[in-house]
N, C-alpha and C positions, 0 to 999 in steps of 0.2 A: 504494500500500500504506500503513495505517497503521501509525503506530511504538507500540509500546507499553514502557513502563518496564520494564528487567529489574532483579531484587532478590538480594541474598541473603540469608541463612536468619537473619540477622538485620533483615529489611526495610530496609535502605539501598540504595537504588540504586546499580549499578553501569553500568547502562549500557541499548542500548535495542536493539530487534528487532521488526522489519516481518512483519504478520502479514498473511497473503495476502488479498487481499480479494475472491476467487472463493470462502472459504473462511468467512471471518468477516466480510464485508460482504455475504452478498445476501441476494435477495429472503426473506424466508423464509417455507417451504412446510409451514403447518400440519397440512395433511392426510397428506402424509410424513410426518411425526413420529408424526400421530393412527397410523397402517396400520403403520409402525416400530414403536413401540410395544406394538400390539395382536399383531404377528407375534410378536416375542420372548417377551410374556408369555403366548399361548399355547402355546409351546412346551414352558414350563413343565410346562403340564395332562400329569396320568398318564394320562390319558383310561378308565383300570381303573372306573369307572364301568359297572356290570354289573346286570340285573334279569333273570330270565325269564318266559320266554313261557310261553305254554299249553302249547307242546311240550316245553317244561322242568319243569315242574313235578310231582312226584311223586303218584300217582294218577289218579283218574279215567276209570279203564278202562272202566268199566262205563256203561251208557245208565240216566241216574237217574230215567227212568218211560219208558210206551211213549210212542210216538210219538205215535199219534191217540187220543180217544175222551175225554181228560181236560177238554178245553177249553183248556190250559196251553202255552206258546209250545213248541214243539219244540225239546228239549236235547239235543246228542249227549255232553256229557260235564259233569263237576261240579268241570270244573277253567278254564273259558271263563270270560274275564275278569268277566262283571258275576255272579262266586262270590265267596264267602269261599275262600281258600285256591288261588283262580285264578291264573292267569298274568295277566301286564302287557301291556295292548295299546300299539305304540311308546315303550316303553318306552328309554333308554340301553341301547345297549352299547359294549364295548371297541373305543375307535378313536386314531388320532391327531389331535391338536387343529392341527399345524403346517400352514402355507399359505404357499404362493411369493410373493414379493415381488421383483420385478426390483432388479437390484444397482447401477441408477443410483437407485433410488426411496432404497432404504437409504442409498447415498450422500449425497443429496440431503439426507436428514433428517438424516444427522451434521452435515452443513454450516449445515444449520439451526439445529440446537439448540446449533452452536457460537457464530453468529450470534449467535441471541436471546439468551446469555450476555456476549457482545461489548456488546450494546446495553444488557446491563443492568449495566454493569460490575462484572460476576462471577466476569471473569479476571485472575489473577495469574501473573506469568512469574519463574521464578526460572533465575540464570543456572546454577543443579548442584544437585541434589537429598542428592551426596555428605556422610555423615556418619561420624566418624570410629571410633565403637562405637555400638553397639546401648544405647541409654536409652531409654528411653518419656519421661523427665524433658525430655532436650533435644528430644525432636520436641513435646513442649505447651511450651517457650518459642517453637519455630519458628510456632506456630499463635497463641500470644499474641503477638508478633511482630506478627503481620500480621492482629489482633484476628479471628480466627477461630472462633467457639466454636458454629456450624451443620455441616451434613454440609458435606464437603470431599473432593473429588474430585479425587485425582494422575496426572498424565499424565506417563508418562516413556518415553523412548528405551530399546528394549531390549537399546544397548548402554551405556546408560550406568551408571555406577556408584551403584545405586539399592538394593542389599540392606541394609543397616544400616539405611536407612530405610523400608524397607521392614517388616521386623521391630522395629524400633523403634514405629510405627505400631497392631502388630497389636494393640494392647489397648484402642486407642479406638477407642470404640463409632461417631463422627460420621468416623471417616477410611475411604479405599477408594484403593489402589491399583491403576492397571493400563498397561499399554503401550500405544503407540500403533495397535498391531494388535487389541489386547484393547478396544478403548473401542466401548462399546455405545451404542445411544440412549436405554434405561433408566437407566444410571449417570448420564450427561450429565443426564438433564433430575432426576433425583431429589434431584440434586448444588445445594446452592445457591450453592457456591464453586469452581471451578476451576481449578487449580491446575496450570501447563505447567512443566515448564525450558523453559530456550532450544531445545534441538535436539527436541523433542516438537512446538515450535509451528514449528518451522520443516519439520519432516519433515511436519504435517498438513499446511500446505499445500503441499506437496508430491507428497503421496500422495490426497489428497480433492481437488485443485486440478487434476488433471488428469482432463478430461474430455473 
């Protein structure tokens, strides 16, 4: 396992913590991340995306010339798509955009994009996230602190004492908190800073390390 530097909220080192290396050391699996990625963001889609057809379209009831004798292709109605005022051939309709992804794939791609984070030293560990009142003041020294000023991404244990800073946070624009059950592989890769306590990194590999 490697060790990595734990801080606190004033960036001095206190001490240090082995991060799993089934978790933040492997191979890592671009095409997970690529299929991760593209799952969650279309989940997104409302997929309300609606046109109609010929059968939808209002009018048209009537046979717009006879059938034979004109020369002209044979029309049953004045609502068939190659009209003005026609219906849409395959056209959209309302569906859902979501698609299965196996839950070792997903896994795989957390681990990954904790990895590629790991490699690019993007992670910071702090030994408690705990603050003492709600400032928005004292969480931009904690971010100057530790020269922070891109998106920054918080990973905390959802029993730890993580509210004050949590709401302290909500006004800047580059911060995003979430739990270690709540961490997605869009936050992770959008994030260009990382940012664990101690019991977050030590609970991922814990919880992503078992396979």
């Amino acid at each position: 396992m490697a060790k990595c530097d734990v801080f606190d909220l004033t960036a001095k080192k206190v001490g240090e913590v082995e991060l799993a290396d089934s978790v933040f050391a492997i191979e890592v699996n671009r095409q997970a991340i690529f299929d991760a990625l593209l799952r969650q963001q279309s989940s997104w889609r409302q997929g309300t995306h609606d046109v109609k057809s010929r059968a939808e379209v209002s009018g048209g009831g009537k046979k717009p010339f006879r059938q034979k004798g004109t020369g002209r292709a044979r029309q049953g109605s004045t609502r068939a798509v190659q009209y003005r005022h026609g219906g849409v051939a395959f056209g959209p309709t309302p569906r859902s955009h979501t698609f299965k992804l196996n839950r070792k794939v997903r896994r795989l791609a957390l681990r990954s994009g904790l990895t590629l984070k790991a490699q690019n030293n993007a992670i910071v560990v702090l030994d408690s996230i705990a603050m003492p009142q709600i400032k928005t003041k004292e969480m931009v020294k904690v971010l100057d602190a530790f020269k922070l000023d891109r998106k920054v991404l918080f990973v905390v244990d959802l029993e730890e004492d993580f509210d004050n800073a949590y709401l302290s946070m909500s006004n800047l624009q580059n911060c995003l908190m979430v739990t270690v059950e709540g961490l997605s592989i869009y936050d992770l890769q959008n994030a260009n800073t990382l940012v664990l306590t101690k019991t977050a990194a030590e609970k991922l590999g814990e919880v992503l390390g078992n396979e």
